[in-house]
C-alpha positions, 0 to 999 in steps of 0.5 A: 625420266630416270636412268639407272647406271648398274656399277659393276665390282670386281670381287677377289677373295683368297684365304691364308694360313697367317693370323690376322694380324699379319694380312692387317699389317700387309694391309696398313703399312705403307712400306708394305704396301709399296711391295704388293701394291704400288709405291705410295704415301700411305697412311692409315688415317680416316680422310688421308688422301694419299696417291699409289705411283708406278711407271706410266704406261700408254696414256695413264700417268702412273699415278692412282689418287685415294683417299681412306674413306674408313679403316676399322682395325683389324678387320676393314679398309675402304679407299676411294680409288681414283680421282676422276680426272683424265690423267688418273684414267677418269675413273673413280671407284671404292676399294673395300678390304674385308679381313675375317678370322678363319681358324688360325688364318684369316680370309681376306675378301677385296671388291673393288666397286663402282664401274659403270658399263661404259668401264668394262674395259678398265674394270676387266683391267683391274681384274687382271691387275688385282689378280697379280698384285694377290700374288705379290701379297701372297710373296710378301706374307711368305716373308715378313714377320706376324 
């Protein structure tokens, strides 16, 4: 006998009036990244582990363990997310950036992968989470350079 777990995604998709070149740069510099996202270790190298940080809250140490499980500039970045243990939440799923061309922007398309029904809580989270830290991307495009 076999048990088939359905993984559930969170899909956030927006497109922007800047050039590709711009969002790809929001998406790889870690400088960058600390502004939209968290404070990290970044680096955009294939098998780079690395670790997102913010101020823990409630049970969650603030810490986000990934690795870059694929970069392909200018258009494709993929992170694991999480590490599985108890104090980064026990969960472990795939960031997936996708940068398309459109006209002279670009259409930028995040799905996070991988929850299980018993993580609907964390996924709906991660939804709200993912939500506002699109805003912050929006802020930060609006002030750094192509």
């Amino acid at each position: 006998m076999s048990e088939t777990i359905e993984a559930r995604s969170i899909v956030v998709e927006r497109s922007y009036a800047h050039a590709p070149a711009k969002l790809w740069r929001a998406l790889t510099e870690g400088d960058l990244l600390a502004r939209w996202i968290m404070a990290n270790d970044f680096a955009p190298e294939a098998g780079r582990r690395f670790a997102f940080r913010t101020e823990p809250v409630g049970h969650w140490n603030g810490v986000v363990q990934c690795e870059v499980l694929e970069i392909t500039p200018p258009s494709r970045l993929v992170l694991r997310w999480g590490d599985g243990t108890p104090d980064g939440g026990g969960i472990v799923t795939t960031v997936a950036f996708t940068l398309t061309p459109e006209g002279a922007g670009a259409h930028l398309r995040m799905e996070q992968s991988g929850f299980t029904p018993d993580q609907e809580q964390n996924r709906r989270g991660a939804q709200f989470g993912w939500t506002k830290m699109m805003e912050g991307l929006d802020g930060l495009l609006a002030e750094i350079d192509a």
